[in-house]
The first five atom37 places (N, CA, C, CB, O) and aatype in JSON, in Angstrom:
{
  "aatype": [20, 20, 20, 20, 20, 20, 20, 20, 20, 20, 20, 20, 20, 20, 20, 20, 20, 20, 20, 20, 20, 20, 20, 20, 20, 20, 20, 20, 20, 20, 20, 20, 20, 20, 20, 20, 20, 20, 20, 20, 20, 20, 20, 20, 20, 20, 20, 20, 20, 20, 20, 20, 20, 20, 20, 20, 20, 20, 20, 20, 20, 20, 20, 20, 20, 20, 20, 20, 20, 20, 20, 20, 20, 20, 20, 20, 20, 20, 20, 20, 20, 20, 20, 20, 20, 20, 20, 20, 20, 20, 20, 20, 20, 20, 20, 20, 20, 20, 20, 20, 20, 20, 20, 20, 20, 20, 20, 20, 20, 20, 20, 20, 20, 20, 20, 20, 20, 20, 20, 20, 20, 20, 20, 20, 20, 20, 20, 20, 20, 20, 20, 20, 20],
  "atom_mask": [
    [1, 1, 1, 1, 1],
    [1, 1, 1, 1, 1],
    [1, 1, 1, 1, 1],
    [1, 1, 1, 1, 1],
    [1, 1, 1, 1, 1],
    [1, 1, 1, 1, 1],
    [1, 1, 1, 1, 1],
    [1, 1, 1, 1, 1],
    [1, 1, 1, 1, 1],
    [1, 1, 1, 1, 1],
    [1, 1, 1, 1, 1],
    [1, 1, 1, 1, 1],
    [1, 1, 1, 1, 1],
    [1, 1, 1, 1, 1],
    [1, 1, 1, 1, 1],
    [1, 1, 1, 1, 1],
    [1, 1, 1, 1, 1],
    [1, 1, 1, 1, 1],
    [1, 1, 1, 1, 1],
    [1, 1, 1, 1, 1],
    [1, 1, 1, 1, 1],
    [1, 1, 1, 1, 1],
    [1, 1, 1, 1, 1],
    [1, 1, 1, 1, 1],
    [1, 1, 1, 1, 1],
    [1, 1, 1, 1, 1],
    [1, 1, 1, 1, 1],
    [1, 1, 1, 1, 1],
    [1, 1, 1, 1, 1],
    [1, 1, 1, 1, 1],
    [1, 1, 1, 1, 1],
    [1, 1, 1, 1, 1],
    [1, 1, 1, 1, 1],
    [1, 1, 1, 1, 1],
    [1, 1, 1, 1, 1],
    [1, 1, 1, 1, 1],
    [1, 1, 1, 1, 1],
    [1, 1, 1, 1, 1],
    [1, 1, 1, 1, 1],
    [1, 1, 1, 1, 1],
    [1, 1, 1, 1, 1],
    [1, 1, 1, 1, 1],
    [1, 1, 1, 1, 1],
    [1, 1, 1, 1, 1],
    [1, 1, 1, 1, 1],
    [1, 1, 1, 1, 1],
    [1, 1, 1, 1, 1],
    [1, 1, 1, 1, 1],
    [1, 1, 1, 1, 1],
    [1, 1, 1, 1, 1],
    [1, 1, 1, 1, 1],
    [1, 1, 1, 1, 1],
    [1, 1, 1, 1, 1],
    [1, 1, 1, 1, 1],
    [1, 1, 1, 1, 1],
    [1, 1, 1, 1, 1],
    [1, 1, 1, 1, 1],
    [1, 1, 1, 1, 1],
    [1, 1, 1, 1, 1],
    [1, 1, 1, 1, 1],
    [1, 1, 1, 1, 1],
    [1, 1, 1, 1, 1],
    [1, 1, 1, 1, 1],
    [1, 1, 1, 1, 1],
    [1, 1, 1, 1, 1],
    [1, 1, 1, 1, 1],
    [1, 1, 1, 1, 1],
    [1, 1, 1, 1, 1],
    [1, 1, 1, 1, 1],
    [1, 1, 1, 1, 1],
    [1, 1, 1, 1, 1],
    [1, 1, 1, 1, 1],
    [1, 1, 1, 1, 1],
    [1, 1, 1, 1, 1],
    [1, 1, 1, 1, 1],
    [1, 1, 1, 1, 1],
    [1, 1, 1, 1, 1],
    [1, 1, 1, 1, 1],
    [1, 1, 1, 1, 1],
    [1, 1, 1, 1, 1],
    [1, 1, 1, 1, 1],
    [1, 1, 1, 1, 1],
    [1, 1, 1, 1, 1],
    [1, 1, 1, 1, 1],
    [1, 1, 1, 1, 1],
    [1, 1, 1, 1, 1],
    [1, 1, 1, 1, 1],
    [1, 1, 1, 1, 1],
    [1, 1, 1, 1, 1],
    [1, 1, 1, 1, 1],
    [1, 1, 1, 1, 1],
    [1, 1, 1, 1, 1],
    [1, 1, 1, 1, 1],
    [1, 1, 1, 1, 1],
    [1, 1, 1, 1, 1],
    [1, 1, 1, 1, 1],
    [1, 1, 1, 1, 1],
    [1, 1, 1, 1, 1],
    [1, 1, 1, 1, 1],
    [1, 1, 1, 1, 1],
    [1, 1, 1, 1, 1],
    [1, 1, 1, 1, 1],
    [1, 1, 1, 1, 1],
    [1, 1, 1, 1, 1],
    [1, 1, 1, 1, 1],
    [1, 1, 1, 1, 1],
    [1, 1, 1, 1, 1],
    [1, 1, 1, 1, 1],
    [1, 1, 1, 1, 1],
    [1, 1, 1, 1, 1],
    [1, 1, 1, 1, 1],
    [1, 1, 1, 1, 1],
    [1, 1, 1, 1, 1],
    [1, 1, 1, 1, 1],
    [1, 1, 1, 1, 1],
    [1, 1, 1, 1, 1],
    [1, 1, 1, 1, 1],
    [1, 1, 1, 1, 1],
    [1, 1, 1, 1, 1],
    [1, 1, 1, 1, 1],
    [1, 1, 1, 1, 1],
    [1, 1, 1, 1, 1],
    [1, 1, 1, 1, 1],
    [1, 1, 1, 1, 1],
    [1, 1, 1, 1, 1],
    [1, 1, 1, 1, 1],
    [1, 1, 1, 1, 1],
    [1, 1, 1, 1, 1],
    [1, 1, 1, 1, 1],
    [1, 1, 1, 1, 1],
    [1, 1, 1, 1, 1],
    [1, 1, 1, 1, 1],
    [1, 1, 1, 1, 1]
  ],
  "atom_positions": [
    [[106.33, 84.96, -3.43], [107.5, 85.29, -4.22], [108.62, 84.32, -3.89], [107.94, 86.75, -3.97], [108.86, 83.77, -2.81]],
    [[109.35, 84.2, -5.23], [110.63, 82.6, -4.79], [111.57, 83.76, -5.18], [110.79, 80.55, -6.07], [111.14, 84.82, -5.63]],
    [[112.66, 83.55, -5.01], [114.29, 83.86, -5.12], [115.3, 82.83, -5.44], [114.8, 84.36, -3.84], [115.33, 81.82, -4.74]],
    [[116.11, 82.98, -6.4], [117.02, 82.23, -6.54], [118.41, 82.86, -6.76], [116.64, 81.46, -7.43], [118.51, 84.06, -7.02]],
    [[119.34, 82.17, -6.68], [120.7, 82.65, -6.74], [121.24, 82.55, -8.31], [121.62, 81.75, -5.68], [120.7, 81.71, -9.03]],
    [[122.18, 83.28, -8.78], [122.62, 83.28, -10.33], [124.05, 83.86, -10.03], [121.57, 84.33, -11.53], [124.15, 85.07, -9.83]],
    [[124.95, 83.2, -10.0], [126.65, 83.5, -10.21], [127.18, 83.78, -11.65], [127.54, 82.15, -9.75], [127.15, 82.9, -12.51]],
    [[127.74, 85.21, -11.93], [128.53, 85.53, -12.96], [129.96, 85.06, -12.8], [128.46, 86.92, -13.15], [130.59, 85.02, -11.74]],
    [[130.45, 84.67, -14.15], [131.51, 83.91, -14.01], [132.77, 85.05, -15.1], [131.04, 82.08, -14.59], [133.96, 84.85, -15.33]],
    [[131.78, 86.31, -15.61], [132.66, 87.22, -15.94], [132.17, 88.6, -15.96], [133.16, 86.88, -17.1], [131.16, 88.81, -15.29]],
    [[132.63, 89.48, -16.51], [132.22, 91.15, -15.99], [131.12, 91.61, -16.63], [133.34, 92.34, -16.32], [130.35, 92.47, -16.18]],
    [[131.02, 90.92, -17.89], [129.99, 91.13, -18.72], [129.11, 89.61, -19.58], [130.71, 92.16, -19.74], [129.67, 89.01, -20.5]],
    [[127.96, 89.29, -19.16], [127.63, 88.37, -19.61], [125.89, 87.88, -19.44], [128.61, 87.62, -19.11], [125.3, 88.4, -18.49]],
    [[125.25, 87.13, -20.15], [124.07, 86.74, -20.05], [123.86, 85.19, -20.02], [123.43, 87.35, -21.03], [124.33, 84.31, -20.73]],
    [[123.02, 85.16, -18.99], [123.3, 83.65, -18.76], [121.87, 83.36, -19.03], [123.95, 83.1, -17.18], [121.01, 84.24, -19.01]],
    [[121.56, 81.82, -19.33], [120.12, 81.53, -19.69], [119.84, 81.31, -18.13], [119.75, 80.12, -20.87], [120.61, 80.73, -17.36]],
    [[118.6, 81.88, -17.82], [117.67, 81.22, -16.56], [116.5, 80.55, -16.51], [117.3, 82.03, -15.79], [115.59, 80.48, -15.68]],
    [[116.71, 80.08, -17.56], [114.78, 79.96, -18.12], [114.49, 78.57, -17.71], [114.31, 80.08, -20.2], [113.3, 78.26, -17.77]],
    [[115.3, 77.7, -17.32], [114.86, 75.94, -16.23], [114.91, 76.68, -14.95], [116.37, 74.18, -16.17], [114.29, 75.92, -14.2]],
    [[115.29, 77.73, -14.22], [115.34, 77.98, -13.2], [113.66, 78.66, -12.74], [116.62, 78.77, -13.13], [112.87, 78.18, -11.92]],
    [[113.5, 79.79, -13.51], [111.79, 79.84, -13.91], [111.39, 79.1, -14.33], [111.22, 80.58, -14.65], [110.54, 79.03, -13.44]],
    [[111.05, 78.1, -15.15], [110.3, 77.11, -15.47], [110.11, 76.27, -14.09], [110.93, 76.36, -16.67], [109.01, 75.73, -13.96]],
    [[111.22, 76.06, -12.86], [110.6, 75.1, -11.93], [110.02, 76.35, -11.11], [111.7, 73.89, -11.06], [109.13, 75.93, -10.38]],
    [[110.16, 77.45, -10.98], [109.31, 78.16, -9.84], [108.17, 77.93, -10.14], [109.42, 79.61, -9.61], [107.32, 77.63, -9.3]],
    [[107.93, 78.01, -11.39], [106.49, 77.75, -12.34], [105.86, 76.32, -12.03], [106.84, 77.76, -14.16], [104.71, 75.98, -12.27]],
    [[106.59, 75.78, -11.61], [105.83, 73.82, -11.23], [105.94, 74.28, -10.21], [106.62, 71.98, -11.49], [104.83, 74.51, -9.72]],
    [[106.84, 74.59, -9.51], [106.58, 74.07, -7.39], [105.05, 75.56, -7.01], [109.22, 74.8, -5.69], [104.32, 75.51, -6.02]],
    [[104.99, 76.59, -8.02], [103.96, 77.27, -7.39], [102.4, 75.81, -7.91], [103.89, 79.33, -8.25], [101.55, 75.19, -7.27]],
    [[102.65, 75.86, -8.75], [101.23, 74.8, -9.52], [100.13, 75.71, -10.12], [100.24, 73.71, -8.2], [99.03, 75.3, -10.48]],
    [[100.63, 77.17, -10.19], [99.72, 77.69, -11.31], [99.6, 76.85, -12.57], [100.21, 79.02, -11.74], [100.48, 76.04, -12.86]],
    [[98.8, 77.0, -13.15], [98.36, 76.73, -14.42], [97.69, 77.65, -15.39], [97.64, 75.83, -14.28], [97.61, 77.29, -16.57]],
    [[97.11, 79.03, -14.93], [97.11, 79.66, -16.03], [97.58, 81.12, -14.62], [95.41, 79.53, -17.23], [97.42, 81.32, -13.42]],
    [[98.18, 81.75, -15.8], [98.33, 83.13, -14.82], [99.83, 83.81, -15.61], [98.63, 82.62, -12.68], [100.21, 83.45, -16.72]],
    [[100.42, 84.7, -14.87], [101.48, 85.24, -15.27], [102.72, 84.87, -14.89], [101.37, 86.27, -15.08], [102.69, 83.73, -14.43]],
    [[103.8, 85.35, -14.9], [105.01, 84.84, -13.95], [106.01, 85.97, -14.11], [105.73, 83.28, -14.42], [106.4, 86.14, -15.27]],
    [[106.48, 86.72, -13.26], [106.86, 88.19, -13.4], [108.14, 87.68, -13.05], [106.13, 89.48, -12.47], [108.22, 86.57, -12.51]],
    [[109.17, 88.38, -13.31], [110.71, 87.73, -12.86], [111.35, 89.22, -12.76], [111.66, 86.48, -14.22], [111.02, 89.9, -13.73]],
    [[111.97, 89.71, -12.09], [112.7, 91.03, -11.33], [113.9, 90.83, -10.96], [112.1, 91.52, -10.09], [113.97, 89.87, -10.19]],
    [[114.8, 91.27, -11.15], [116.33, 91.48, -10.63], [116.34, 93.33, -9.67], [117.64, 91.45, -12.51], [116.18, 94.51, -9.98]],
    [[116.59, 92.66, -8.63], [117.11, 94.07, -7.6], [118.52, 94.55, -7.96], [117.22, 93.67, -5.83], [119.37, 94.99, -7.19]],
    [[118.57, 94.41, -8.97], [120.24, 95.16, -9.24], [120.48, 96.41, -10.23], [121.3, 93.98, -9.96], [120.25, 96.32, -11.44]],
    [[120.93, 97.44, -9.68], [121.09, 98.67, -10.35], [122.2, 98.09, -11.74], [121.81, 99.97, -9.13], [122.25, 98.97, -12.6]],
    [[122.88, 97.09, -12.03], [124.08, 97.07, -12.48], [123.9, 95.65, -13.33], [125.22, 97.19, -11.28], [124.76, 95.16, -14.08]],
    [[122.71, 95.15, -13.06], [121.95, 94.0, -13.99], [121.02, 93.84, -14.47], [121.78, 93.15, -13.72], [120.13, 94.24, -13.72]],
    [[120.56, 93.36, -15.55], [119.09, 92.94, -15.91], [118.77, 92.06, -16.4], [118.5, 93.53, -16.52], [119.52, 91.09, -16.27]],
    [[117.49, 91.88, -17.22], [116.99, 90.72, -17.33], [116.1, 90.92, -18.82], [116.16, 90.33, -15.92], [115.23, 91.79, -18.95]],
    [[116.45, 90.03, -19.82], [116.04, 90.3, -20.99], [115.34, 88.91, -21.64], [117.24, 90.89, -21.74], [115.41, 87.99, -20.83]],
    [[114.71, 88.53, -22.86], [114.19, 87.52, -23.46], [114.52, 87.82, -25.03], [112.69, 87.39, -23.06], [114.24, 88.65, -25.89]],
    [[115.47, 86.39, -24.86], [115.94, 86.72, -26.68], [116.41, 85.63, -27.12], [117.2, 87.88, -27.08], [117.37, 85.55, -26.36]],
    [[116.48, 84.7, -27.79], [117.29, 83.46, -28.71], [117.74, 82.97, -27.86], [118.39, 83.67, -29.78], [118.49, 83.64, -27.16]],
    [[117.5, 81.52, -27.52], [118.24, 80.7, -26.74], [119.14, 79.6, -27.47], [117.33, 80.11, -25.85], [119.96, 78.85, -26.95]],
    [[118.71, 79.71, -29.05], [118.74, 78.32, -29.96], [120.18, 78.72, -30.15], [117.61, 78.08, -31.54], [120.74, 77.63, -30.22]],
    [[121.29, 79.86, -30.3], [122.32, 80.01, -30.9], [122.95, 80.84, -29.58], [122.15, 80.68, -32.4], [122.48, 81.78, -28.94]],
    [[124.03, 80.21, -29.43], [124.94, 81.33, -28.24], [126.01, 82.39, -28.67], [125.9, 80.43, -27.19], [126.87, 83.0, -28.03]],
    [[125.54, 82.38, -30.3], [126.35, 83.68, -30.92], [125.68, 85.29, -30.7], [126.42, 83.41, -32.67], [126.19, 86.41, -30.74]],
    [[124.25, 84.77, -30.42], [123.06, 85.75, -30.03], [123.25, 86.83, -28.93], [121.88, 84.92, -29.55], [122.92, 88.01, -28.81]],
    [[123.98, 85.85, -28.11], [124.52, 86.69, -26.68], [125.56, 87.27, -27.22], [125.02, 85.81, -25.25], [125.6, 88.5, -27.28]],
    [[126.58, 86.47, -27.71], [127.6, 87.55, -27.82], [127.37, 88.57, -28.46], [128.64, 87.21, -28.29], [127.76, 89.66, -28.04]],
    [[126.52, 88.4, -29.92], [126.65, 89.91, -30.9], [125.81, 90.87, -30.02], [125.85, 89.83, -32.74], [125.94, 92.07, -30.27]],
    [[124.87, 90.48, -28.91], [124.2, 91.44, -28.11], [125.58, 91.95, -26.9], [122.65, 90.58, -27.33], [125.7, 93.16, -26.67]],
    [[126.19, 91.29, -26.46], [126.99, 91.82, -26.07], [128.1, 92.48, -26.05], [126.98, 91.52, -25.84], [128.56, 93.12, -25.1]],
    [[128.67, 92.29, -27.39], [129.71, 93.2, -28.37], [128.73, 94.21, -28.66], [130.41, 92.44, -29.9], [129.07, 95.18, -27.97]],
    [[127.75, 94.49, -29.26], [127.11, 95.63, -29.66], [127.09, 96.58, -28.3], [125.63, 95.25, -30.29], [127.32, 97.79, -28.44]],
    [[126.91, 96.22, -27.39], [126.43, 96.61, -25.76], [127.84, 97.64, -25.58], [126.34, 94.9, -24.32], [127.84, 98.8, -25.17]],
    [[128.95, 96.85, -26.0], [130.28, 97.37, -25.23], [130.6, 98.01, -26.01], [131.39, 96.58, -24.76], [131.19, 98.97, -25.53]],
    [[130.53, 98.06, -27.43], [130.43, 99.26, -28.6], [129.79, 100.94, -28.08], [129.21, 98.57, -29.88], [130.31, 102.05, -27.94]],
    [[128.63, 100.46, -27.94], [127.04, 101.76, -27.74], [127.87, 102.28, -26.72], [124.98, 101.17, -27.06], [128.36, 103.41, -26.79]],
    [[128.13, 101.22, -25.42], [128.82, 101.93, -23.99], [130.08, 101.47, -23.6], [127.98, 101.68, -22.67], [130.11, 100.28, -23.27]],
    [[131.19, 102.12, -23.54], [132.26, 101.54, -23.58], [132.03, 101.44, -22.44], [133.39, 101.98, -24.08], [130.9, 101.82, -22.11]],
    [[133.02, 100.83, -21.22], [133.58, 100.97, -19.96], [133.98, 101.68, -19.42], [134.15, 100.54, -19.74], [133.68, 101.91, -18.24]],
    [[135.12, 102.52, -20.36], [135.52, 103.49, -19.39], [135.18, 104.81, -20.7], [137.42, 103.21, -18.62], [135.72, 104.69, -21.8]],
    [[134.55, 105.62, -20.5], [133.99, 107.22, -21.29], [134.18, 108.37, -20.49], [132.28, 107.34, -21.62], [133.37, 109.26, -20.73]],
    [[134.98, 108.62, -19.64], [135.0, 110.01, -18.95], [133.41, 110.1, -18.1], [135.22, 111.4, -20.32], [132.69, 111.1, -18.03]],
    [[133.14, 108.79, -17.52], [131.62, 109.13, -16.83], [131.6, 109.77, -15.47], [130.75, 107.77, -16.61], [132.37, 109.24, -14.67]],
    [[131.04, 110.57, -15.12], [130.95, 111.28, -13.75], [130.63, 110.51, -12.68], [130.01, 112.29, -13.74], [130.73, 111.13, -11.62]],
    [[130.29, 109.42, -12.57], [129.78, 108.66, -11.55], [131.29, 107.51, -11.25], [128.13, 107.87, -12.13], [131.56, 106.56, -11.98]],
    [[132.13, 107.94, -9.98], [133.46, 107.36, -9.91], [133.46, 106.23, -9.62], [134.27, 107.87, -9.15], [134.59, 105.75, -9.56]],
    [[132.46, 105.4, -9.35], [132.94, 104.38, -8.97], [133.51, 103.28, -10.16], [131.95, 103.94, -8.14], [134.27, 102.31, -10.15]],
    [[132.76, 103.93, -11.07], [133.83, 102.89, -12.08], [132.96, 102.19, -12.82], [134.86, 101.71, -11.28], [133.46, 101.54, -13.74]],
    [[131.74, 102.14, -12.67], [130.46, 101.28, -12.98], [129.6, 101.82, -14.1], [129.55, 101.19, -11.72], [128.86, 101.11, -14.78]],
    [[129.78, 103.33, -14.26], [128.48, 103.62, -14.77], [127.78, 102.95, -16.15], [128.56, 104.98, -14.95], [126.58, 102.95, -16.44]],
    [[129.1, 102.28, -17.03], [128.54, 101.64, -18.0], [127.48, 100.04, -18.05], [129.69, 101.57, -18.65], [126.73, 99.42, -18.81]],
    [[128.0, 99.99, -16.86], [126.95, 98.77, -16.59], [125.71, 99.29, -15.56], [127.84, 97.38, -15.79], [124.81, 98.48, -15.32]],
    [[125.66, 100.52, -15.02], [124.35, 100.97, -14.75], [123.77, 101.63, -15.92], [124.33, 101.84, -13.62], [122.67, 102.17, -15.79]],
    [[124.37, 101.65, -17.01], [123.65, 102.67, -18.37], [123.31, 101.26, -18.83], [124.79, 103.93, -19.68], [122.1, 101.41, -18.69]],
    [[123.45, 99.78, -19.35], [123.42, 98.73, -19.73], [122.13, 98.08, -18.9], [124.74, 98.18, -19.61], [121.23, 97.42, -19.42]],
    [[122.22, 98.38, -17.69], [121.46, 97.46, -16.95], [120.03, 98.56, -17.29], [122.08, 97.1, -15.09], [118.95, 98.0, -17.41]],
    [[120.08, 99.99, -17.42], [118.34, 100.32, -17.38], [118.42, 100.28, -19.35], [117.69, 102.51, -16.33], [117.51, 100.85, -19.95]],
    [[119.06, 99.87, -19.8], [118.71, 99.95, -21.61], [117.77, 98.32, -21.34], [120.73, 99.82, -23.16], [116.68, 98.07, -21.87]],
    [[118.47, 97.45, -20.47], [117.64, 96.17, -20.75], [116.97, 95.87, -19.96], [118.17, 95.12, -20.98], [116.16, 94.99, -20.29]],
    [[116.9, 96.38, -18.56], [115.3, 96.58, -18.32], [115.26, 95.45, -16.64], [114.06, 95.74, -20.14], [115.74, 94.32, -16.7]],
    [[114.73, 95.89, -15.47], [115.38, 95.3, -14.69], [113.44, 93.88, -14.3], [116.29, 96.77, -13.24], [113.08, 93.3, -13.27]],
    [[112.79, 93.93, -15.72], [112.18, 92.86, -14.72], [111.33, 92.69, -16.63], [111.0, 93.53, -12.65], [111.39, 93.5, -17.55]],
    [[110.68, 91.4, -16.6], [110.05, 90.71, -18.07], [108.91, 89.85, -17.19], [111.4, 89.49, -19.26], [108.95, 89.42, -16.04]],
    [[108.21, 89.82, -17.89], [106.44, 89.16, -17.61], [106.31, 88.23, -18.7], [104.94, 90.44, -17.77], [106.6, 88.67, -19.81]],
    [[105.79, 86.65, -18.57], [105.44, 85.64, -19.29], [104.11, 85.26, -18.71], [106.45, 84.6, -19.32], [103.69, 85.28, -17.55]],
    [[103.51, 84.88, -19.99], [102.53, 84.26, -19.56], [102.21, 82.49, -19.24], [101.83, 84.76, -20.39], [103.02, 81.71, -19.75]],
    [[101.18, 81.97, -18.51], [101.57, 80.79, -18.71], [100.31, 80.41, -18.54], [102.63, 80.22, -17.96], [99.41, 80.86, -17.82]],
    [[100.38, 79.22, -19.53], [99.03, 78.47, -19.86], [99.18, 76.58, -19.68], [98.61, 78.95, -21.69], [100.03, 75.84, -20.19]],
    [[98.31, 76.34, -19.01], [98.66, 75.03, -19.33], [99.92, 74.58, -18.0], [99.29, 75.05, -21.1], [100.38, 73.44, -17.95]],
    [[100.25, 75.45, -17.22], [101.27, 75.14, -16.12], [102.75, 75.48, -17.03], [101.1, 73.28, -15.48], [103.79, 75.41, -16.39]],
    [[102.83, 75.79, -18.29], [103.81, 76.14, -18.98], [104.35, 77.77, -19.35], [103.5, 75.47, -19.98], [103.39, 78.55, -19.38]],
    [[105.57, 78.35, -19.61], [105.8, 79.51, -19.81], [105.47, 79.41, -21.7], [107.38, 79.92, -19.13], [105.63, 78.69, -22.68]],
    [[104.93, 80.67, -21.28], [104.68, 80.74, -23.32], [105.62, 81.66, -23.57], [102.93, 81.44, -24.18], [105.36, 82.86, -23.51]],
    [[106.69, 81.25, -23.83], [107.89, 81.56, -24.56], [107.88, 80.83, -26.03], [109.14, 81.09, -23.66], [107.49, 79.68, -26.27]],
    [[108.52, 81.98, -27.14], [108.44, 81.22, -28.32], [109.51, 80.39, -28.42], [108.35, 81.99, -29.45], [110.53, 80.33, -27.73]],
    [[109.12, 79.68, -29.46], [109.96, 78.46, -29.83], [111.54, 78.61, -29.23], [109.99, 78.32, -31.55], [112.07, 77.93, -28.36]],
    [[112.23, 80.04, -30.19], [113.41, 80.27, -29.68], [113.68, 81.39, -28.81], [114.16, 80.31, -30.6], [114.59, 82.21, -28.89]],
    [[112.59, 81.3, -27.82], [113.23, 82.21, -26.98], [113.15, 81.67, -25.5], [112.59, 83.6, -27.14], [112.36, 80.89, -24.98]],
    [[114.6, 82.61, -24.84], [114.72, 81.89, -22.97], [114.9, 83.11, -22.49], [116.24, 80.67, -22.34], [114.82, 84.12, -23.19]],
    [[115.14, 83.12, -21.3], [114.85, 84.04, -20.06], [116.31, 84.03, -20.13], [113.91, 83.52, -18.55], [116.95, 82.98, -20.29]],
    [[117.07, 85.7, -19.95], [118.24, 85.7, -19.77], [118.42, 87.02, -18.61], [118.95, 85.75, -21.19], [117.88, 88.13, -18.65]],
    [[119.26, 86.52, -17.71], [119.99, 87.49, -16.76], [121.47, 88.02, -17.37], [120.26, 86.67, -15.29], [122.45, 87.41, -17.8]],
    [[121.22, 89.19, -17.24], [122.42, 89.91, -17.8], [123.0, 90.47, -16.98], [122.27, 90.77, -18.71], [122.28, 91.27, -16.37]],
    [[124.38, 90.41, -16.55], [125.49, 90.55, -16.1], [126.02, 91.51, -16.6], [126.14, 89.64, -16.17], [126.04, 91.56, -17.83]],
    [[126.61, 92.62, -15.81], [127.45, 93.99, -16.26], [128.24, 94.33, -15.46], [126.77, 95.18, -16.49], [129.18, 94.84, -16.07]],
    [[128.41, 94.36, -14.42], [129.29, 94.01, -13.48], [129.53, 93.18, -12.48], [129.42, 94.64, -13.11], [129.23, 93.29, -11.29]],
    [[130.29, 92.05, -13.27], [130.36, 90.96, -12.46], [132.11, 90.86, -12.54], [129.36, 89.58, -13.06], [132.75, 91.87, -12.83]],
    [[132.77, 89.58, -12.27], [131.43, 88.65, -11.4], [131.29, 88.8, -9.97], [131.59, 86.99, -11.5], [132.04, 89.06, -9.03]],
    [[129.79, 88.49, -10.18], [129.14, 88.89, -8.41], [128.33, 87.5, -8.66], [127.83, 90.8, -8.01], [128.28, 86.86, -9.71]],
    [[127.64, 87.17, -7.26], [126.49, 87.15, -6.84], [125.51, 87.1, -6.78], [126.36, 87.37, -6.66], [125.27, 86.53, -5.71]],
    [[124.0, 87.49, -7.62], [123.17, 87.85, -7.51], [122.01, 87.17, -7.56], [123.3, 88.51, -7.99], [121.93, 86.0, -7.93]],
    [[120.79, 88.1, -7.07], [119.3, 87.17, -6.56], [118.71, 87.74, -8.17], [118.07, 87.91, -4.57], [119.16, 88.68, -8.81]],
    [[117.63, 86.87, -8.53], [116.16, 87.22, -9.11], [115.14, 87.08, -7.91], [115.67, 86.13, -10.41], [115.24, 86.53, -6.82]],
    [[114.06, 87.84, -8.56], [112.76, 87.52, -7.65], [112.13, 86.98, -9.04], [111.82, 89.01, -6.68], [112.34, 87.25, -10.22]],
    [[111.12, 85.93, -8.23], [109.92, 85.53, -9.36], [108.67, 85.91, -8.49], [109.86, 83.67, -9.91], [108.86, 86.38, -7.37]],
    [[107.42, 85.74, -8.95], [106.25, 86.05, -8.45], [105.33, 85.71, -9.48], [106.18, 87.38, -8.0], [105.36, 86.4, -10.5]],
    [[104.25, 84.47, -9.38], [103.74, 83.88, -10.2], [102.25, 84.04, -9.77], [104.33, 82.61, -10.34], [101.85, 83.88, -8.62]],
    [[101.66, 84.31, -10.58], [100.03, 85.05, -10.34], [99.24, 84.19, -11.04], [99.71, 86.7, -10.98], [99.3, 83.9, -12.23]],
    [[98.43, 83.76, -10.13], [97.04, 82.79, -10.8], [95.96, 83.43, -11.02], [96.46, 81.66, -9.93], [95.26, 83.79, -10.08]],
    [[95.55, 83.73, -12.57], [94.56, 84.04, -13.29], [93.32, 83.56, -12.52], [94.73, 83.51, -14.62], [93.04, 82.36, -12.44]],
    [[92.51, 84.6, -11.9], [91.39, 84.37, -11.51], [90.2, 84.1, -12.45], [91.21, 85.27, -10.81], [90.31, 84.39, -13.65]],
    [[89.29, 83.67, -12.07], [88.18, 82.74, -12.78], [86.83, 83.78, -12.55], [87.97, 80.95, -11.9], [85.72, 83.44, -12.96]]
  ]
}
C-alpha cells in the first residue's frame, strides 16, 4: 500500500488526483490488476467524474451545498456534520481497473478527492493488486 499527501486550499472542494494514482500505478509495475484508492477521512471522499470541464466540480459542488447546507440545526456540535453527511453520499474509497500498466478510466473521466472540511491536510491510501494468472 502507497500513501500520498493532498492539501485543501478551501472548505469545500474537489481536487483532481488522478497523475498522483497513475504514478503509484508505474512505481508498483502492475500491468494487469486493480488499483483501489481509500481516503481515512470521516469528513472526505473520493469520487470519479469529468475531468475535461472544471464547471463539473463546481455544479457538483453547488448542488452538494444546496441538498446539505452547513449549518441545519444538526445535533452533532462540532460544527461538521454537513461534511460528514457529504463525505458518506460520495463514498470514502473507488476501484479502477488496469490493463496494459494503465488506469481504465474513460476518456473524460479522473480520480477526484473531495474536500468538505477543509482546508486540512489529508492522506489517500492506494493498494494496487496484480491479477493472478
Amino acid at each position: 500500500m502507497q500513501t500520498f499527501d493532498v492539501k485543501s486550499t478551501r472548505h469545500t472542494e474537489l481536487i483532481d488526483i488522478t497523475a498522483k494514482v497513475r504514478d503509484e500505478v508505474d512505481k508498483s509495475g502492475v500491468k494487469d490488476g486493480v488499483c483501489f484508492v481509500f481516503v481515512p477521512h470521516t469528513t472526505s471522499g473520493i469520487t470519479i467524474n469529468e475531468n475535461a470541464d472544471p464547471d463539473v466540480c463546481k455544479d457538483i459542488i453547488s448542488e452538494l451545498n444546496k441538498i446539505i447546507p452547513l449549518n441545519d440545526n444538526y445535533s452533532h456540535t462540532e460544527g461538521n456534520s454537513a461534511a460528514h453527511i457529504k463525505a458518506s453520499l460520495m463514498g470514502s474509497s473507488v476501484s479502477v481497473f488496469i490493463e496494459q500498466g494503465n488506469l481504465m478510466l474513460g476518456t473524460w473521466q479522473g480520480i477526484y478527492f473531495a474536500e468538505f472540511d477543509g482546508p486540512r491536510s489529508r492522506k489517500v491510501w492506494v493498494k494496487v493488486i496484480q491479477n493472478q494468472k
